[in-house]
LUMVEXNU-91329 format. One record per residue (C-alpha): x, y, z. Coordinates in Angstrom, 1 decimal, always signed. Layout:
BEGIN
+--------+--------+--------+
:      X :      Y :      Z :
+--------+--------+--------+
:      X :      Y :      Z :
...
+--------+--------+--------+
This chain:
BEGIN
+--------+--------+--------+
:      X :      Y :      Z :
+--------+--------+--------+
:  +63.5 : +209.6 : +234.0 :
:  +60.6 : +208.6 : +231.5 :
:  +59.0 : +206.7 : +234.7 :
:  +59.5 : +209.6 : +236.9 :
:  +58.1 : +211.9 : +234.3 :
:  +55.1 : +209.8 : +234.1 :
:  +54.2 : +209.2 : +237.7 :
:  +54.5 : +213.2 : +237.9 :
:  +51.7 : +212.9 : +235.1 :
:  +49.7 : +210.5 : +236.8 :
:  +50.0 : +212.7 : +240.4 :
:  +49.3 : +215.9 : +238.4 :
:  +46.1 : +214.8 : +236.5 :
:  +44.8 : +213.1 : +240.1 :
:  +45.5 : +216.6 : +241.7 :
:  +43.8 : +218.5 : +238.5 :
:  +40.8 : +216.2 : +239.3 :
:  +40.7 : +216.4 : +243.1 :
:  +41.4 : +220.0 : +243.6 :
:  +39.5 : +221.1 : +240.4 :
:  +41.9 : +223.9 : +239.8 :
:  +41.8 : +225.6 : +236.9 :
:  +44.9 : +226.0 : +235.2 :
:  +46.5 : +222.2 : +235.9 :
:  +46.0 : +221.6 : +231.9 :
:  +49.0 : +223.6 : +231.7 :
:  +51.7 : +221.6 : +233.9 :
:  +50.0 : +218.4 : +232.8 :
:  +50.5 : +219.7 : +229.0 :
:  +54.0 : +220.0 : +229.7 :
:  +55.0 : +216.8 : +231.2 :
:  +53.2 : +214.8 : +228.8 :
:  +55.4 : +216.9 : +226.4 :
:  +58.5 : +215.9 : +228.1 :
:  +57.3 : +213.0 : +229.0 :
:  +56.5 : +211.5 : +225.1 :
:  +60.6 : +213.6 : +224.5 :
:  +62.3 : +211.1 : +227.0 :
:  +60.3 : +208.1 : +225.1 :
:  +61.6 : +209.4 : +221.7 :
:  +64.9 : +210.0 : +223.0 :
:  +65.1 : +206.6 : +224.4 :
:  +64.0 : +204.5 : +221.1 :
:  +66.2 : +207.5 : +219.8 :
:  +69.2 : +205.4 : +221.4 :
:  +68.5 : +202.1 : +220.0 :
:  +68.0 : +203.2 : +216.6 :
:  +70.3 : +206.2 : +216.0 :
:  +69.4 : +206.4 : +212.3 :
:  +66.2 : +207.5 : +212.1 :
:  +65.8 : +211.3 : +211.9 :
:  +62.2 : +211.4 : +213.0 :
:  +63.1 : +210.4 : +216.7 :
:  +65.9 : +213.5 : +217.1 :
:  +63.5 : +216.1 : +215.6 :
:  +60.7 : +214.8 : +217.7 :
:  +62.5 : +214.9 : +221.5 :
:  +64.1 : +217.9 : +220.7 :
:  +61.1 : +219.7 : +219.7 :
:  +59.0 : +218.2 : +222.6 :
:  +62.1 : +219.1 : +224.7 :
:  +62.4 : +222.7 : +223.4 :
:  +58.6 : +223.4 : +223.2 :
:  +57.2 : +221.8 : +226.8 :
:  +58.8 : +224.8 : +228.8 :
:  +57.3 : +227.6 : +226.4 :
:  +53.9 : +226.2 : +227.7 :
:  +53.9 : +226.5 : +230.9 :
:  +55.4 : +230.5 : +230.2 :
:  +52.7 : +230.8 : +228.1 :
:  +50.3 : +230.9 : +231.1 :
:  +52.6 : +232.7 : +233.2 :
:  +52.0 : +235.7 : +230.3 :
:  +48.4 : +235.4 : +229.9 :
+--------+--------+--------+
């Protein structure tokens, strides 16, 4: 998933660039978010002691949705 997550990076900043449209920061925000989440989750799984790597997918997990509504309200 953290590969798929990052070629759907790569193809959104290409398209941002390409198209020049205006609010691609947003989606590209968010899978970068979810992105660096499957990472932590990952070394998460290898070293299940360390409390940094739970808070930090879970918050990037949690958060990177709230973004992209974020745009959807302004």
């Amino acid at each position: 998933m953290t590969v798929l997550f990052g070629m759907v990076m790569i193809a959104h900043i290409v398209q941002a660039v390409v198209y020049k449209k205006k609010y691609c920061w947003v989606m590209i925000m968010m899978v970068i978010w979810e992105t660096l989440s499957f990472i932590l989750r990952a070394l998460g799984a290898h070293n299940q002691q360390m409390l940094g790597y739970v808070i930090g997918y879970t918050l990037l997990m949690v958060l990177a949705p709230l973004c992209k509504f974020s745009v959807v309200l302004y």
